[in-house]
C-alpha positions as CSV (number, residue, x, y, z in Angstrom):
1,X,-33.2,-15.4,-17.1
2,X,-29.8,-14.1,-19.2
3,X,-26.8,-12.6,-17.8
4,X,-23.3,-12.3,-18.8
5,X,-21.7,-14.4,-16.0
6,X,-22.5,-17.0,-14.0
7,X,-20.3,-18.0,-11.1
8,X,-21.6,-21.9,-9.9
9,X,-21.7,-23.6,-7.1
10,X,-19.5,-21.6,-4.6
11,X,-19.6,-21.1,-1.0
12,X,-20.4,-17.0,-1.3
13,X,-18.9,-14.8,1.4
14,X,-21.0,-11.5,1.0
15,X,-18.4,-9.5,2.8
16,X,-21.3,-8.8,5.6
17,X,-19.4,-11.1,8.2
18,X,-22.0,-13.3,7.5
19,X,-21.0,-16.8,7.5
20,X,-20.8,-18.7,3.9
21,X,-23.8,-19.9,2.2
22,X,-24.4,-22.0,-0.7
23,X,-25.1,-19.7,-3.6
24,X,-24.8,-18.8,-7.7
25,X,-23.3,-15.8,-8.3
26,X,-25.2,-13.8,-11.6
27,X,-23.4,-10.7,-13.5
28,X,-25.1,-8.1,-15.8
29,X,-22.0,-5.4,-17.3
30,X,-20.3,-4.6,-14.6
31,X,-22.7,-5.2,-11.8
32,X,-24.0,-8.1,-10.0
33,X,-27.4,-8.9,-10.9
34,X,-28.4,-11.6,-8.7
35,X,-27.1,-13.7,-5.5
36,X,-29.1,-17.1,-5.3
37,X,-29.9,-20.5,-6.3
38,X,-29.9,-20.0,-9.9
39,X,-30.3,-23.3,-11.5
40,X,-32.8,-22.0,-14.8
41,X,-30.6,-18.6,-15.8
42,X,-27.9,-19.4,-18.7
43,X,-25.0,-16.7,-19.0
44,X,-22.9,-16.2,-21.8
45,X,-19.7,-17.4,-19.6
46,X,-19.9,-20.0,-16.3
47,X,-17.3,-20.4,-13.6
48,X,-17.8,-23.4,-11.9
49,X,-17.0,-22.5,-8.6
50,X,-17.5,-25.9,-6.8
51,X,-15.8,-26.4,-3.3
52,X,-14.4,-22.4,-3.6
53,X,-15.1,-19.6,-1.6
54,X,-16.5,-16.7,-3.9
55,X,-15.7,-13.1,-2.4
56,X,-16.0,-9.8,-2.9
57,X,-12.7,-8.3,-4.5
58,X,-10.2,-7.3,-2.1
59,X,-8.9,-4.3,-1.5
60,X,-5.2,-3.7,-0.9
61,X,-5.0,-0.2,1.5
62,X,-1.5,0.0,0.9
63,X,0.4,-0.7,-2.6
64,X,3.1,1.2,-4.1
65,X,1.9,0.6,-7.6
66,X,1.5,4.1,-8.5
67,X,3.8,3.7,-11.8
68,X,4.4,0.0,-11.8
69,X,0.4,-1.1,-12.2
70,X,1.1,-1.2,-15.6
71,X,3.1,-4.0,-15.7
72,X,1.5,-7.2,-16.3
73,X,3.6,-9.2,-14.3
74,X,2.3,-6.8,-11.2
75,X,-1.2,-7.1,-12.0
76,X,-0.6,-11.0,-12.1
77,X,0.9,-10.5,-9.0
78,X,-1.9,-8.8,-7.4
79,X,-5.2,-10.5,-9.5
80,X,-3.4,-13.7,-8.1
81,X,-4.0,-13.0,-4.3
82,X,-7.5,-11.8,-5.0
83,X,-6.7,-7.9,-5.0
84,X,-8.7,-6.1,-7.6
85,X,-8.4,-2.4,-6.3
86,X,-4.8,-0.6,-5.1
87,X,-5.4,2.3,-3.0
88,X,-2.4,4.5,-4.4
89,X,-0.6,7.9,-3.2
90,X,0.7,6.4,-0.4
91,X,3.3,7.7,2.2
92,X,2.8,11.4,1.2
93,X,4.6,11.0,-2.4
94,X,3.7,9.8,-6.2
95,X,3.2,12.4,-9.0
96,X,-0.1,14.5,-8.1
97,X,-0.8,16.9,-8.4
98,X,2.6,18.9,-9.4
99,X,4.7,20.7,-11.9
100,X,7.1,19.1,-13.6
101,X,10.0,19.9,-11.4
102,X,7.6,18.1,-8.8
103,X,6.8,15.0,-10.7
104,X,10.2,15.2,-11.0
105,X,11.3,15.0,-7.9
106,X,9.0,13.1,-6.7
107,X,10.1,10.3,-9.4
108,X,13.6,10.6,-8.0
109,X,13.7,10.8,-4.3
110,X,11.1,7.4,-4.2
111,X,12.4,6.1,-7.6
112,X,13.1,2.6,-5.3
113,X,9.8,2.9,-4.0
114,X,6.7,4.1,-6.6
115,X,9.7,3.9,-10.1
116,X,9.5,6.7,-12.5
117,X,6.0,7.6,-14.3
118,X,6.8,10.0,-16.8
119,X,7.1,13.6,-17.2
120,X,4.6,16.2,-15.5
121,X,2.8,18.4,-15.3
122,X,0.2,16.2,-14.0
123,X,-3.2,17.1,-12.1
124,X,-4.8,14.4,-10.3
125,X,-7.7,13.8,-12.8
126,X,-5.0,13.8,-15.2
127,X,-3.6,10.6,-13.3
128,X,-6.4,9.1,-12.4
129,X,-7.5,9.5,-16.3
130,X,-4.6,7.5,-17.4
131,X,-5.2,4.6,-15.0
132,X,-8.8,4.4,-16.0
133,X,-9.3,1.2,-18.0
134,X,-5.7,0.9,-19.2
135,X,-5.1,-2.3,-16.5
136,X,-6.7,-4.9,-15.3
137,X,-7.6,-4.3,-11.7
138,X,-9.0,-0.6,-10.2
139,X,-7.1,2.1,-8.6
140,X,-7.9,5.1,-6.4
141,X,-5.7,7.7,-5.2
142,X,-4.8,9.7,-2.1
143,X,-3.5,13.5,-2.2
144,X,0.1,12.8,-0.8
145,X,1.1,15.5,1.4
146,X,4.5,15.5,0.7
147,X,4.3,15.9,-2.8
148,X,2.4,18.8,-2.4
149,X,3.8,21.0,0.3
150,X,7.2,20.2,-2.3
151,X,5.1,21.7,-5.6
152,X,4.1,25.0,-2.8
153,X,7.2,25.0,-1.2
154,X,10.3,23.5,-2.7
155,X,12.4,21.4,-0.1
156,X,12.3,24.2,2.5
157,X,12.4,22.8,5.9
158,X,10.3,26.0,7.0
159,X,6.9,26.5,8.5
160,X,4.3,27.4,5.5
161,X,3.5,30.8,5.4
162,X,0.0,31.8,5.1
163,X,-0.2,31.8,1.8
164,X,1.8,28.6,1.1
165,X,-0.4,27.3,3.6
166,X,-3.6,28.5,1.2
167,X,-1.8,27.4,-1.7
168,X,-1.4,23.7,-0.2
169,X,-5.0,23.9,0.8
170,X,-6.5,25.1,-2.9
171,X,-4.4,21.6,-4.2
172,X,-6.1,19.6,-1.3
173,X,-9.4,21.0,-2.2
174,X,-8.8,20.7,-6.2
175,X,-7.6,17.1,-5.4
176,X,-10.7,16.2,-3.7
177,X,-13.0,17.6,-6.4
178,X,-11.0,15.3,-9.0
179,X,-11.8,12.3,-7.1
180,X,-8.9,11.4,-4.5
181,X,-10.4,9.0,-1.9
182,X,-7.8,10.9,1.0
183,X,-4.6,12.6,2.1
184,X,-2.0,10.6,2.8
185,X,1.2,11.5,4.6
186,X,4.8,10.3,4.9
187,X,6.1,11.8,8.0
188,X,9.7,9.7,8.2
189,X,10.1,10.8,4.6
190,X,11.0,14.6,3.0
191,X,9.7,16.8,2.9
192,X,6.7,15.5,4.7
193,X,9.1,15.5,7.9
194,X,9.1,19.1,8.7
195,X,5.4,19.2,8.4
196,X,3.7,19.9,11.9
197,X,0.3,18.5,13.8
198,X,-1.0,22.3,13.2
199,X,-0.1,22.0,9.2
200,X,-1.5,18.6,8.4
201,X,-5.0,19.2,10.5
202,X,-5.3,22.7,8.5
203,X,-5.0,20.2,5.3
204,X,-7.2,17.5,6.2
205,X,-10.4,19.5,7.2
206,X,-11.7,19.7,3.7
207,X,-11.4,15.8,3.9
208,X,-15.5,15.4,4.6
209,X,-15.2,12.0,6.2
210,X,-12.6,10.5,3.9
211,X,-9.7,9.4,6.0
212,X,-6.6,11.4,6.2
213,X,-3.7,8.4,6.2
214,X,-0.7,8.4,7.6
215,X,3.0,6.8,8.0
216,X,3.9,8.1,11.5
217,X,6.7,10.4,12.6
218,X,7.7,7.2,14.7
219,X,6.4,3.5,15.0
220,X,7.7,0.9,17.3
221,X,8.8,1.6,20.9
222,X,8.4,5.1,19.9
223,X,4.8,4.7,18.9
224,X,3.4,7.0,21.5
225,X,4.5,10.1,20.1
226,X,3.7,9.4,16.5
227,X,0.1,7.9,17.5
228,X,0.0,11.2,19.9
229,X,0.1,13.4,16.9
230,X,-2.4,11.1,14.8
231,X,-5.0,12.0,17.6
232,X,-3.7,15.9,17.2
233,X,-4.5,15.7,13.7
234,X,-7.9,14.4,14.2
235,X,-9.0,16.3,16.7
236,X,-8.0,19.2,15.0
237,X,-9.3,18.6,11.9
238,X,-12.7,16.6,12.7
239,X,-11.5,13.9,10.1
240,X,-11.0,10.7,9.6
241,X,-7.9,8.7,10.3
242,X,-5.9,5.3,8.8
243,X,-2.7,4.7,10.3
244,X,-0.4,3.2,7.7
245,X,1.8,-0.6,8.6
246,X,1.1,-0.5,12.4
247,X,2.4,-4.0,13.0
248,X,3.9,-4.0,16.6
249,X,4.8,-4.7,19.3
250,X,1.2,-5.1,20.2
251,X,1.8,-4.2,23.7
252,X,2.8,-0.6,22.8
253,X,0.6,-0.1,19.7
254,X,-3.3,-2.1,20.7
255,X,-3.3,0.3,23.5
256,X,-3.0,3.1,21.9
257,X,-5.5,2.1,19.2
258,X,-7.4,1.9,21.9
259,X,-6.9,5.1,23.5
260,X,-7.7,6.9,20.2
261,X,-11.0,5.0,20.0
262,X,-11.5,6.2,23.5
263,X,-11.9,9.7,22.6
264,X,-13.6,9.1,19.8
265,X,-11.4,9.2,16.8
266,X,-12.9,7.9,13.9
267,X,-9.3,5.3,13.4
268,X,-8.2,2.0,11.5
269,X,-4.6,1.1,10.6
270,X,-3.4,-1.9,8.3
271,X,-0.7,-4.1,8.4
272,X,0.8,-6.6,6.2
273,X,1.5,-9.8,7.5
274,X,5.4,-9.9,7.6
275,X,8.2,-8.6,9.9
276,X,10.6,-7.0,7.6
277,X,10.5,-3.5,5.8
278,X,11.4,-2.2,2.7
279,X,11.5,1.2,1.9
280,X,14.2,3.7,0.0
281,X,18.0,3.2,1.8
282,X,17.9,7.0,2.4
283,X,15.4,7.0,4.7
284,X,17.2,4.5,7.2
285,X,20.7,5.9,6.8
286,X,21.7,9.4,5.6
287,X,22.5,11.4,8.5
288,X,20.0,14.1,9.5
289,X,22.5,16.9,8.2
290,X,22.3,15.6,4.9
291,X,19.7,16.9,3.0
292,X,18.1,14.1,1.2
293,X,15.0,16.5,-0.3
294,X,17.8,17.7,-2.5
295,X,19.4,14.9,-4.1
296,X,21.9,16.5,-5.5
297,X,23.5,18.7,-2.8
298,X,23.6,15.2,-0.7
299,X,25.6,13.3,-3.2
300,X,28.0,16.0,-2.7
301,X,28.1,16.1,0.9
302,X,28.6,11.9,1.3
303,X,31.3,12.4,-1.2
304,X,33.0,15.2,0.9
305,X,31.6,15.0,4.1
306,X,33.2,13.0,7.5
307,X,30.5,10.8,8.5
308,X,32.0,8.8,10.0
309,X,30.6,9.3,13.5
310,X,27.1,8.6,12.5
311,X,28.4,5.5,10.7
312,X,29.9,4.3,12.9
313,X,26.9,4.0,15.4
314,X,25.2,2.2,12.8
315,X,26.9,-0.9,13.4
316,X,24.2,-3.2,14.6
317,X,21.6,-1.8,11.0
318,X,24.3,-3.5,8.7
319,X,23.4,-6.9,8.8
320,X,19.6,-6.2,8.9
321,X,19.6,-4.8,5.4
322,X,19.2,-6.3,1.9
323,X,19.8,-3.9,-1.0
324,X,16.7,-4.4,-2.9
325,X,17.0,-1.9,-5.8
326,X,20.6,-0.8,-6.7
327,X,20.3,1.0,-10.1
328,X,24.0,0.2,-12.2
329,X,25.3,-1.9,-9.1
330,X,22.3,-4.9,-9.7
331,X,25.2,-7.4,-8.8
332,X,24.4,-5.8,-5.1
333,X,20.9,-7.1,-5.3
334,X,19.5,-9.3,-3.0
335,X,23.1,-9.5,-1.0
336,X,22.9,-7.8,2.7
337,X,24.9,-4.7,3.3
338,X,27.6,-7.0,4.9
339,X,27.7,-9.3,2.1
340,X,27.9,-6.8,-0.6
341,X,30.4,-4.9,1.4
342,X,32.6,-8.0,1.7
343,X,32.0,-8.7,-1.9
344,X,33.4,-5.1,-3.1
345,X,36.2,-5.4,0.0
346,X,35.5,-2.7,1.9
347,X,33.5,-2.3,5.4
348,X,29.7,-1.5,5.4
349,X,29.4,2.1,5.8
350,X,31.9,2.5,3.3
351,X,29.9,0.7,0.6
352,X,26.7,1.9,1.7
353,X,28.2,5.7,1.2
354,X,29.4,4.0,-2.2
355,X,25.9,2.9,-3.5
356,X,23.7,6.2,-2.1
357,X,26.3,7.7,-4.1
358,X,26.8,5.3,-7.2
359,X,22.9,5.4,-7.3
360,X,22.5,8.9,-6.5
361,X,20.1,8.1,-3.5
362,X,17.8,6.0,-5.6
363,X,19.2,2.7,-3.9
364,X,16.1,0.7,-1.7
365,X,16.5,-1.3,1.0
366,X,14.9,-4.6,2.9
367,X,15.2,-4.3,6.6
368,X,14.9,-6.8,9.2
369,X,13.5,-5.7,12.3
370,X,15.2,-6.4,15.5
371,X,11.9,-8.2,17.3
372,X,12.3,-10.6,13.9
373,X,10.7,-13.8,15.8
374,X,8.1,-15.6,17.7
375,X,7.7,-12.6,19.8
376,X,6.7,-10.1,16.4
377,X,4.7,-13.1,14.9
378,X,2.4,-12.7,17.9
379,X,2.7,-8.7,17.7
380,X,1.5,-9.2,14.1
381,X,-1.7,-11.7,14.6
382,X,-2.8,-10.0,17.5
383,X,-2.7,-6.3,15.6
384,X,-4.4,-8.1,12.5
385,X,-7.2,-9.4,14.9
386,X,-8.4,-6.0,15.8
387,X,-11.5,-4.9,14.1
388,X,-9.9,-1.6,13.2
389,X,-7.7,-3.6,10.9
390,X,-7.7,-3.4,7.5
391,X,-5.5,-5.5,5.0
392,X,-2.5,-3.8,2.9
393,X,1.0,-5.1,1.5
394,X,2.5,-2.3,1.2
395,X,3.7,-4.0,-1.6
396,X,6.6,-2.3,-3.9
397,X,7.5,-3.7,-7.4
398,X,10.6,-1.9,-7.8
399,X,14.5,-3.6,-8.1
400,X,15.5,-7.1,-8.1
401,X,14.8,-8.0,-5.4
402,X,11.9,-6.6,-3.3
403,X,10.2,-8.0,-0.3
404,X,7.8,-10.4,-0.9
405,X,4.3,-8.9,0.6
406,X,4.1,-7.3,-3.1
407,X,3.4,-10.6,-4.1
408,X,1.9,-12.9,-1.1
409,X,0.5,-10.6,2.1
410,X,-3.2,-11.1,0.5
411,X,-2.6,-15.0,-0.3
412,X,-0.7,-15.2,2.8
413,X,-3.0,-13.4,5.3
414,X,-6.0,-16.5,4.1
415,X,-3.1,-19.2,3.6
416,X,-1.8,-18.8,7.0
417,X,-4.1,-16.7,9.1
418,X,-7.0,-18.0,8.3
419,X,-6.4,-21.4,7.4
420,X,-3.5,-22.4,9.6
421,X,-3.3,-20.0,12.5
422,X,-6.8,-19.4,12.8
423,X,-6.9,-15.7,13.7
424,X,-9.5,-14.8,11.2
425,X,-12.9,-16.8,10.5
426,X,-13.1,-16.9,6.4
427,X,-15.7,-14.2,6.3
428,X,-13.8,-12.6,8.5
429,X,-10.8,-12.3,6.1
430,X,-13.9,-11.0,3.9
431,X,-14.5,-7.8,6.4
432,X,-11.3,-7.1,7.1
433,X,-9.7,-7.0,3.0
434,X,-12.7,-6.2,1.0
435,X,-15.8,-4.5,2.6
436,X,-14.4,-2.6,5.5
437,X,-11.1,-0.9,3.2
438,X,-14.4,-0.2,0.7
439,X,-15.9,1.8,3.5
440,X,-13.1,3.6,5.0
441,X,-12.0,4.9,1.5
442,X,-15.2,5.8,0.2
443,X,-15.7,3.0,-2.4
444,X,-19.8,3.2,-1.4
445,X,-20.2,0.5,-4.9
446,X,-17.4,-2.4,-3.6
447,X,-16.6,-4.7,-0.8
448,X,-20.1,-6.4,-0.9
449,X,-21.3,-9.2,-2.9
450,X,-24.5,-7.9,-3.2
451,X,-27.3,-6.9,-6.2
452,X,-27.0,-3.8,-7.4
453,X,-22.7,-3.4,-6.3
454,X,-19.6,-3.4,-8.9
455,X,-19.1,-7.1,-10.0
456,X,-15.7,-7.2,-8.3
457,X,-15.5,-11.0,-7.6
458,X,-12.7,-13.3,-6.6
459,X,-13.3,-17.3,-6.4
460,X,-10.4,-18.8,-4.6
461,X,-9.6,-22.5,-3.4
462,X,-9.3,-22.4,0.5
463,X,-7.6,-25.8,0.5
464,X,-5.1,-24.3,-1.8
465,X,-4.5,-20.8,-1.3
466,X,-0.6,-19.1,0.0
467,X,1.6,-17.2,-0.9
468,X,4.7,-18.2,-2.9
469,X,6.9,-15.4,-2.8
470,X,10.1,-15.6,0.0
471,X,12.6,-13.0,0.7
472,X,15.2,-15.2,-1.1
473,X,12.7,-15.7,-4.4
474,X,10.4,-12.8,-4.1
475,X,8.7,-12.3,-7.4
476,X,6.6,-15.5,-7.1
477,X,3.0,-15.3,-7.5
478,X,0.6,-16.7,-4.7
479,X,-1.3,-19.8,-5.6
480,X,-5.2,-21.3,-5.0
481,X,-6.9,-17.8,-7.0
482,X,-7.5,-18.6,-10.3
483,X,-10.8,-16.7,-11.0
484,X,-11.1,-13.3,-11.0
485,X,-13.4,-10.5,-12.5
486,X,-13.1,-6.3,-12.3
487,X,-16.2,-4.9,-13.2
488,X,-17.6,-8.1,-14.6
489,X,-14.9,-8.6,-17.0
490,X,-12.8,-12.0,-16.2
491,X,-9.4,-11.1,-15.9
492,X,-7.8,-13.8,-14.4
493,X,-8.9,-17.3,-15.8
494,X,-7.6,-20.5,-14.7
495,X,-4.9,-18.4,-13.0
496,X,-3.4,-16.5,-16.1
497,X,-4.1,-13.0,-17.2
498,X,-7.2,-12.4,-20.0
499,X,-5.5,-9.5,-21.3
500,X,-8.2,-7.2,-20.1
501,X,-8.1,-3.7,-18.9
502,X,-11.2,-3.2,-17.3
503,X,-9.9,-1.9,-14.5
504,X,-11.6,1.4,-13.3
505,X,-10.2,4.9,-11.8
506,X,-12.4,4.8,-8.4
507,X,-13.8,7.9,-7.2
508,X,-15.8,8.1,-3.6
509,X,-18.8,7.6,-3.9
């Protein structure tokens, strides 16, 4: 017997939740051939695999790459913790399917988020056509909500009318038949945020069993209400649901879960395995009377405006905050609010106005949360042990200084999790970040090591493998993967990039 790869000697996990066997691993294109003791076949290239774990490829449910996956250093970043598909569109925002003053906007108000991609128009197959084999690890896309109501309604804070409501619905439907694997939703964000239960479920019925995903209204103590509405949706629309970075506190949020499994919503969530956020400084800050959907008219209003009641209750949010993307003030990055605010002599709300202004809202943010400790360690393991969890960094490559779960949550979720803590068996950590995202997003080919599925493969040292990357030194790869193939195709060999771009555009299949 001939086939193109051989992987030797590894300890396979299928991805079933069976536990590992002994086993070769045999690759024909872009599809695995054979899963056995294959002493007699020769292959044109052999991975010795000896005392490794060979996986199926991971998936990550939640990654911000949508412009910067064609950076190198980010598909490093990713092929290095064993990720070889981003689920992208996240949050209700990227750039399809819009006009140009969409894309647009949608480049500007989460530039510190998803960067700039280029100019639209831009249709969904349009974008999904210009990931397609241009990087080295697959992509699929979710219809973000936000971006369309924006491209049917401006930044009107209105209920849609009928006919925007049709309108939004004929780019859902469109979306769909050009391969998105979902609808996403960004419900802190604009102008997903004057969206309502009624609006979203009328969106999400065409969905057909792909999952409609979602970053609540509200998370934390104040995840009732937004989990309430999740259920709304649902039950509305018949379809399925994937709550987005439901970490804790597990005593308000694995109830809940529960609840909504209860009454039979079809639900999984993911988390990522830190306690700190990072997201656009906007988001956290501007006051609800500035209108942040229209960038311009806000800069105007913190330049004119008194704020200085709502900053001043704000107090106790400075010294949680790390500027992580400060476009012309970069000397800000990686410096707390306080600290830069010190360093440019003037209080915190003062420089914060200064930088949304300076950076004409484009400025991101690091926050710590305020149950940072033992207490949200153990909210994080136990939401991660639920078997409605799926992984996903929520990783964003944009600034000097993001958070780190860009660049270690996959690494860090076998380092520590599995390794150290425990909270996973290894094939565990095989369900949870390869074969059950495959199935809740439609990827029917992925998430198994099994003949006849896409020859997404990871082999990865489980002495050895963590993440690198800190909050003070975050663009540090993770350590212990060093083999990895998309489609068959090596990509990662010995731990650097091959240079190839086999990386597929993934429809549901």
């Amino acid at each position: 017997m001939a086939f193109d790869v051989i992987i030797r000697g590894g300890q396979v996990l299928d991805g079933t939740g069976a536990p590992p066997y002994r086993a070769d691993v045999a690759i024909t294109g872009d599809t695995v051939a054979a899963v056995g003791r294959l002493a007699g076949a020769q292959a044109g290239t052999e991975i010795d695999a000896t005392g490794r774990y060979v996986s199926p490829g991971f998936v990550d449910c939640h990654a911000h790459g949508d412009a910067a996956v064609f950076d190198p250093a980010v598909q490093l970043a990713a092929l290095r913790q064993g990720v070889t598909t981003f689920i992208l569109g996240q949050d209700g925002l990227s750039f399809a399917p819009g006009s140009a003053a969409t894309v647009a906007y949608a480049s500007r108000y989460f530039a510190a988020v998803n960067g700039p991609l280029g100019e639209g128009p831009l249709t969904v197959a349009g974008l999904l056509g210009g990931y397609d084999r241009a990087v080295a690890l697959n992509t699929a896309y979710l219809l973000p909500h936000g971006t369309i109501r924006y491209d049917v309604m401006g930044p009107s804070p209105s209920a849609p009318t009928r006919e925007e409501l049709a309108g939004m619905l004929a780019h859902v439907e469109r979306g769909l038949s050009e391969g998105a694997v979902g609808l996403s939703s960004g419900l802190e964000y604009l102008p997903g945020r004057y969206a309502t239960a009624e609006e979203l479920a009328a969106l999400a019925e065409p969905l057909g069993g792909l999952p409609y995903v979602t970053h609540m209204r509200a998370y934390g103590e104040r995840a009732g209400a937004g989990m309430a509405e999740v259920v709304e949706i649902a039950q509305r629309s018949g379809a399925a649901v994937h709550v987005s970075h439901l970490h804790g506190p597990a005593d308000v949020l694995l109830p809940l879960v529960e609840e909504a499994l209860a009454e039979d919503v079809d639900l999984t969530f993911d988390t990522y395995p830190y306690l700190r956020g990072n997201t656009i400084l906007a988001m956290v800050v501007l006051p609800p009377e500035v209108p942040g959907a229209e960038p311009e008219r806000a800069v105007e209003m913190l330049a004119e405006a008194d704020l200085d009641a709502w900053w001043s209750g704000m107090e106790g949010t400075w010294p949680r905050l790390t500027i992580s993307h400060a476009p012309g003030l970069d000397w800000a990055e990686g410096l707390t609010m306080v600290a830069a605010a010190g360093r440019a002599g003037v209080e915190p709300a003062e420089f914060c106005r200064r930088l949304l202004i300076e950076t004409r809202l484009e400025a991101g943010c690091v926050s710590a949360r305020p149950d940072e400790g033992p207490a949200g360690e153990e909210s994080v393991r136990r939401m991660l042990r639920h078997p409605s969890h799926t992984g996903g960094s929520d990783g964003i490559y944009v600034g000097g200084h993001p958070h780190p779960r860009g660049f270690g949550a996959f690494a860090r979720f076998l380092g520590q999790h599995v390794r150290e803590l425990g909270d996973w068996t290894w094939e565990q950590a095989a369900v949870h970040l390869a074969s059950h995202p495959a199935r809740r997003f439609g990827l029917g080919d992925r998430g198994l090591l099994r003949r006849g599925f896409a020859a997404d493969v990871v082999v990865f040292d489980p002495a050895t493998v963590a993440d690198q990357a800190t909050y003070a030194v975050p663009r540090t790869p993770a350590r212990g993967v060093d083999d990895v193939l998309v489609s068959g195709v090596p990509v990662l060999a010995g731990g650097k990039l091959t240079g190839a771009t086999p990386g597929r555009a993934i429809t549901p299949r």
